[in-house]
Backbone as JSON, one array per atom type, in Angstrom:
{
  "sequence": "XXXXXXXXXXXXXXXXXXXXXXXXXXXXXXXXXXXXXXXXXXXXXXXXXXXXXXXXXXXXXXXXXXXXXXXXXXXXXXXXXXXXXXXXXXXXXXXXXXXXXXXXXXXXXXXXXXXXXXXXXXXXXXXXXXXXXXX",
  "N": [[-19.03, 90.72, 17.32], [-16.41, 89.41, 19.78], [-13.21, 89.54, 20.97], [-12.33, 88.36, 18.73], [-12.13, 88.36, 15.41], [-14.08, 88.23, 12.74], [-12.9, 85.98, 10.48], [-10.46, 84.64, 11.49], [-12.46, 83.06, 13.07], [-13.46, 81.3, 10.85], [-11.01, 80.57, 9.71], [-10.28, 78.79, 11.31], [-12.51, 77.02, 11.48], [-12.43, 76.12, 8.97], [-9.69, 74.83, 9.21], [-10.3, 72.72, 11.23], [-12.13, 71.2, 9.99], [-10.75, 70.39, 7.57], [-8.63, 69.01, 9.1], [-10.6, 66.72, 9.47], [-11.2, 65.63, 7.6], [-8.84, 65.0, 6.08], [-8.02, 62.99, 8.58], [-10.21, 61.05, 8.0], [-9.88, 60.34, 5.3], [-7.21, 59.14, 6.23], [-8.18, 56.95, 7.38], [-9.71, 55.7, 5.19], [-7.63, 54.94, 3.51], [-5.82, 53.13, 5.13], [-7.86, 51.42, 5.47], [-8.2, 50.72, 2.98], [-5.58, 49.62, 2.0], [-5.43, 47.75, 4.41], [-7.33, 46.27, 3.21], [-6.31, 45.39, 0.45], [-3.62, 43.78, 1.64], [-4.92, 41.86, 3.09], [-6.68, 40.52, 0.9], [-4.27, 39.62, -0.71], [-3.18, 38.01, 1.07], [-5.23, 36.0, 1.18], [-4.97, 35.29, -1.29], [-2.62, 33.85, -1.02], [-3.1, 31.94, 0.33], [-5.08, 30.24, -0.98], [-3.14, 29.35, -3.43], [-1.53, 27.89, -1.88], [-3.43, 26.04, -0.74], [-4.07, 24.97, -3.03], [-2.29, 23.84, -3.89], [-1.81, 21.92, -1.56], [-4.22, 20.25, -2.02], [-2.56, 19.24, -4.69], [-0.91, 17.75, -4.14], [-2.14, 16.05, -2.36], [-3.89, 15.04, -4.03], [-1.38, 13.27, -6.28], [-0.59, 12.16, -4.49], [-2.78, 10.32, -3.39], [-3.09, 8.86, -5.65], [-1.14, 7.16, -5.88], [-1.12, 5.66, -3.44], [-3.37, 4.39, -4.1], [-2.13, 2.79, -6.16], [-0.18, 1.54, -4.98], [-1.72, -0.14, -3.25], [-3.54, -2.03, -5.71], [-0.79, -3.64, -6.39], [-0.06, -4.34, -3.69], [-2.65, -6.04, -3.96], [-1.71, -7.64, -6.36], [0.34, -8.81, -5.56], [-0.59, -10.9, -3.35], [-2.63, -12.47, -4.62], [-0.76, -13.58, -6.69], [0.69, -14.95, -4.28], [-1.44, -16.27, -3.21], [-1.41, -17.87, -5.52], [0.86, -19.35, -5.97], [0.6, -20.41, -3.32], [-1.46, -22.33, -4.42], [-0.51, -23.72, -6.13], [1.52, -25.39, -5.11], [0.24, -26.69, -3.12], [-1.04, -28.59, -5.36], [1.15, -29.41, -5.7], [2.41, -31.34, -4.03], [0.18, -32.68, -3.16], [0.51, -34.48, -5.9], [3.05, -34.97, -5.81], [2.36, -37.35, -3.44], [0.31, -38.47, -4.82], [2.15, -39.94, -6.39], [3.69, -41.09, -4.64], [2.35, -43.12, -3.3], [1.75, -44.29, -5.21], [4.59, -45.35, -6.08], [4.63, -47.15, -3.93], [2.81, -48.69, -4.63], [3.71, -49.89, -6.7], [5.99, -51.04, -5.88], [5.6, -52.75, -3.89], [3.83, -54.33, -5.76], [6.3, -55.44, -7.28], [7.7, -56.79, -5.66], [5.9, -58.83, -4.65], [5.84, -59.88, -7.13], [8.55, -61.03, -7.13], [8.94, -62.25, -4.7], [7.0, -64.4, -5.87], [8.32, -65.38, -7.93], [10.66, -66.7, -6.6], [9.93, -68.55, -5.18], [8.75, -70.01, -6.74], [10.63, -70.83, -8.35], [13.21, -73.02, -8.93], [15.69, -73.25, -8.61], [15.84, -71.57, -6.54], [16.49, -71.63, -3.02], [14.43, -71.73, 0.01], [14.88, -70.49, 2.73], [14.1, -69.92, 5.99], [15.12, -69.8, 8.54], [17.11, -67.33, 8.03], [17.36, -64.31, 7.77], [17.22, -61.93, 5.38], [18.49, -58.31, 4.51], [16.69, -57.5, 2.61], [14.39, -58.82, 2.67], [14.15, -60.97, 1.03], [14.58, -64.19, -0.55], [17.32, -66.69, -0.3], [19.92, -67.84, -2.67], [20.8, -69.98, -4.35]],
  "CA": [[-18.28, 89.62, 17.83], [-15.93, 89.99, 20.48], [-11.85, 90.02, 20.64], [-11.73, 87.71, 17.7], [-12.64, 88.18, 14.27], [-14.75, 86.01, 11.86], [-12.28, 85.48, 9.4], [-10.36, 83.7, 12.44], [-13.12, 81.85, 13.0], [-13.15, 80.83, 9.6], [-10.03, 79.72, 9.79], [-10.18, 77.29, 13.22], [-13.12, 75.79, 10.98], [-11.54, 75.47, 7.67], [-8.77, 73.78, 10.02], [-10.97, 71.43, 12.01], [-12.71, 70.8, 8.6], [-9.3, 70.08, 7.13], [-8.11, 67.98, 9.9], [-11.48, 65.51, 9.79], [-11.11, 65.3, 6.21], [-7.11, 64.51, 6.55], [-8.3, 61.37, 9.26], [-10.94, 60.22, 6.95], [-8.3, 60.21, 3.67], [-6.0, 57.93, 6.4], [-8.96, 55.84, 7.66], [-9.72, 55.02, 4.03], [-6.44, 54.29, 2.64], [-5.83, 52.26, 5.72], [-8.69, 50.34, 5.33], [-7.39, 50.05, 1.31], [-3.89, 49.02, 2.57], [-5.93, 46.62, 5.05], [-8.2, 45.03, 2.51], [-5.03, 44.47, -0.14], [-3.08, 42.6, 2.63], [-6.35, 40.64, 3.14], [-6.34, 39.63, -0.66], [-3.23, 39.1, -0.93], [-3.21, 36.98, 2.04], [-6.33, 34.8, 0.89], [-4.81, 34.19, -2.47], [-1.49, 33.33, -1.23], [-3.74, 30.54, 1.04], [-5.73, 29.51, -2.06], [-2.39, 28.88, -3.66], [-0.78, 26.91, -0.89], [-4.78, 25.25, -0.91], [-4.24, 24.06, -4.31], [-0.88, 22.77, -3.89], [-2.02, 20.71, -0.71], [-4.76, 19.37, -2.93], [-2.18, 18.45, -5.86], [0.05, 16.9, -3.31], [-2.94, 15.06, -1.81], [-4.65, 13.62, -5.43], [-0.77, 12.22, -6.05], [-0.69, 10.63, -3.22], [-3.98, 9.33, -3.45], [-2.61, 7.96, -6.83], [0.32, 6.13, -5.28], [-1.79, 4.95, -2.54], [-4.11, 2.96, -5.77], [-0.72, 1.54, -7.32], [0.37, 0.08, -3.8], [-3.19, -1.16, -2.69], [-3.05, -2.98, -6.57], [0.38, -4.23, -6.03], [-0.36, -5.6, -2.4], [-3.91, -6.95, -4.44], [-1.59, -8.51, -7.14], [1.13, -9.46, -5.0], [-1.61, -11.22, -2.59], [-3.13, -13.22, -5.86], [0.56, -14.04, -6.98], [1.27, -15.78, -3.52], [-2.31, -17.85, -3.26], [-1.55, -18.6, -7.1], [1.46, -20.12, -5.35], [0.35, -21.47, -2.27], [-2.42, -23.77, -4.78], [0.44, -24.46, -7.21], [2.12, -25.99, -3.8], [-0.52, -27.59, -2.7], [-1.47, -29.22, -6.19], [2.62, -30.38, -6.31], [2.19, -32.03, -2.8], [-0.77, -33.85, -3.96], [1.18, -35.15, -6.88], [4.38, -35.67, -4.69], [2.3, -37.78, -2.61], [0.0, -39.89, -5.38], [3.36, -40.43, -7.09], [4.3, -41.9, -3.81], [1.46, -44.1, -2.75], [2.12, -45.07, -6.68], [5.21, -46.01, -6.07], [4.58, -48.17, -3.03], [2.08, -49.59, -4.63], [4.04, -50.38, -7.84], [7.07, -51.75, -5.53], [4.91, -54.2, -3.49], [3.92, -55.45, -6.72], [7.23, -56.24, -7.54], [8.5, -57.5, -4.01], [5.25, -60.1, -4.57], [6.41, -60.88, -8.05], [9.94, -61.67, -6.61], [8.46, -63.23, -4.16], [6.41, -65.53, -6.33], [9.23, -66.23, -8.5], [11.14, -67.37, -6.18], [8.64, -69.69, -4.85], [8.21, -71.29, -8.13], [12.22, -71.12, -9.1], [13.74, -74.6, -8.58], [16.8, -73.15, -7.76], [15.86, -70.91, -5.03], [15.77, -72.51, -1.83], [13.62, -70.88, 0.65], [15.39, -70.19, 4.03], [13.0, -68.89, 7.0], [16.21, -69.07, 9.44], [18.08, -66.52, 7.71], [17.22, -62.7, 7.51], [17.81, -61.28, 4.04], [17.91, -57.04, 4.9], [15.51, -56.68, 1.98], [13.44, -59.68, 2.61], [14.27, -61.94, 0.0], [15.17, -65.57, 0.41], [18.96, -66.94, -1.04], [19.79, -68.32, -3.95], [22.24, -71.1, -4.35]],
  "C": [[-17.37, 90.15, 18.91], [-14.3, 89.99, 20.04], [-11.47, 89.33, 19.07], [-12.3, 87.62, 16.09], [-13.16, 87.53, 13.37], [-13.86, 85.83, 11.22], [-11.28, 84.62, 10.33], [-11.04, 82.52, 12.68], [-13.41, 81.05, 11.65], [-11.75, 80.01, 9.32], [-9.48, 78.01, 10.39], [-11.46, 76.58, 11.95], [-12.68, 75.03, 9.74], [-10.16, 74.07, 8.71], [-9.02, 72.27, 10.34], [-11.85, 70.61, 10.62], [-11.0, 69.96, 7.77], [-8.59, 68.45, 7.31], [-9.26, 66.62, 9.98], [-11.44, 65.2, 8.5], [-10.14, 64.24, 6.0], [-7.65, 62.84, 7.2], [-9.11, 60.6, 8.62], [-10.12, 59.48, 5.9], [-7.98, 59.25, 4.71], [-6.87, 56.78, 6.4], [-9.14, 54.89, 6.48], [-8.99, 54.12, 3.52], [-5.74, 53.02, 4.09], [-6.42, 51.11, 5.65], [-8.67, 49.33, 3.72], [-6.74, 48.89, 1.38], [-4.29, 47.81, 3.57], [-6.51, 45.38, 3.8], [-7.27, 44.73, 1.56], [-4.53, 43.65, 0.68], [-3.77, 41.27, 2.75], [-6.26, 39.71, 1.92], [-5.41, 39.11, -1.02], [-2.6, 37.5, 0.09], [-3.83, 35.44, 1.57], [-5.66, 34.47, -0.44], [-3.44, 33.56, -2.68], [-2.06, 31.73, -0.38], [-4.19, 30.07, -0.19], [-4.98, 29.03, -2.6], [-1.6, 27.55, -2.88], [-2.01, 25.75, -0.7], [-4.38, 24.55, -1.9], [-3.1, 23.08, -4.22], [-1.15, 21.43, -3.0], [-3.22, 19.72, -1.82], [-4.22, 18.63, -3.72], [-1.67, 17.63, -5.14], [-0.84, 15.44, -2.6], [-3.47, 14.21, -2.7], [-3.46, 12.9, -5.97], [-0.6, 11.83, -5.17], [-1.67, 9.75, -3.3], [-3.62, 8.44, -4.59], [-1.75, 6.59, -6.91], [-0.32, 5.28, -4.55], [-2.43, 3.9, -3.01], [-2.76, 2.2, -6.08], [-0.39, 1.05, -6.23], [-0.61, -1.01, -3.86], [-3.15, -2.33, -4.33], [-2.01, -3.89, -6.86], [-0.01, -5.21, -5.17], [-1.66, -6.6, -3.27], [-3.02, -7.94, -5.25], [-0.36, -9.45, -6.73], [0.19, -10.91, -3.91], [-1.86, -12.44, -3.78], [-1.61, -13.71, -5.85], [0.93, -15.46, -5.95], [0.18, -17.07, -3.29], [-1.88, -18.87, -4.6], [-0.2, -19.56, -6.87], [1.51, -21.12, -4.41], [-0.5, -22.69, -3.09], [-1.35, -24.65, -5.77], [1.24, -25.49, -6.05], [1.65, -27.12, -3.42], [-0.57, -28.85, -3.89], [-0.07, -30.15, -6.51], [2.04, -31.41, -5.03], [1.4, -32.91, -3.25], [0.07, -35.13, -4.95], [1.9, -35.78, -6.75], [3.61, -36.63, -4.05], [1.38, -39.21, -3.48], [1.26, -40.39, -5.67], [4.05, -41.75, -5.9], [3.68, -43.41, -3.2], [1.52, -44.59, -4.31], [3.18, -46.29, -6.51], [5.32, -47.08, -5.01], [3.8, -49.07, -3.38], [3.05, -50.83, -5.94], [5.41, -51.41, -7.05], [6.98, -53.05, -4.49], [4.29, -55.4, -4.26], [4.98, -56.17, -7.15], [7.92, -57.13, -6.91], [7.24, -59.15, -4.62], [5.22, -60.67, -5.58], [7.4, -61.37, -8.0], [9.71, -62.66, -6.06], [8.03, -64.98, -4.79], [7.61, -66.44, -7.62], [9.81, -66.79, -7.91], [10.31, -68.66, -5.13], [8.36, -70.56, -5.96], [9.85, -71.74, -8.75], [13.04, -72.28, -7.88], [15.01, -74.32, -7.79], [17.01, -72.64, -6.9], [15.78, -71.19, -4.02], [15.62, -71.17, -0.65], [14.61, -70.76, 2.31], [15.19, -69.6, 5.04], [13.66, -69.11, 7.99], [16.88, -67.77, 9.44], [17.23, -65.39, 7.48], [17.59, -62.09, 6.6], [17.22, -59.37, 4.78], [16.89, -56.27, 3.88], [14.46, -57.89, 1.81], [13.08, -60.8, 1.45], [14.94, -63.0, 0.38], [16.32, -65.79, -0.74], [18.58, -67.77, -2.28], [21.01, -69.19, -4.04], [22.3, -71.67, -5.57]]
}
């Protein structure tokens, strides 16, 4: 060999042997220390995943009890508007009742006094409910 001895060279390779070993070992534990982070990452998302899910099926829950509400509030107000309607109706035979029942009586007034001796008839004079005097 020349100025440098093998056991030198033995050395520089043990070294360089050493040293690729050494960067391997970091690469590894890097890539460890990478892929924990990773996991830890994904199951702090899967967590925050689930939560948006719980948060989203009550809501969806709430969302049913309005939509049934507005459905039974909805029903409530037709079940009103026909109860309305069905008074109106009623309000209104009641009324064509009573006109009818008070023209009967106007033309039994009428006819009594047409047949009553003592009524005398007077088609000068203006009674304000249309009835003739009585003397």
């Amino acid at each position: 060999m020349s100025d440098i001895d093998w056991w030198v060279w033995l050395i520089i390779a043990l070294v360089v042997v050493a040293v690729i070993a050494g960067l391997l070992a970091a690469s590894r534990a890097a890539k460890r220390k990478k892929a924990e982070q990773r996991r830890r990452h994904d199951e702090k998302q899967r967590e925050k995943a689930a939560l948006l899910r719980e948060d989203a099926k009550l809501t969806s829950v709430d969302i049913k009890r309005r939509e049934a509400e507005a459905l039974s509030g909805k029903a409530d107000a037709e079940e009103a508007r026909l109860a309305a309607e069905d008074l109106e109706r009623r309000a209104e035979e009641n009324r064509v009742e009573a006109d009818r029942t008070r023209s009967a009586v106007d033309e039994r007034l009428l006819e009594a006094d047409r047949i009553d001796p003592d009524v005398q008839v007077d088609a000068d004079k203006n009674d304000p409910d249309g009835r003739h005097s009585r003397h």
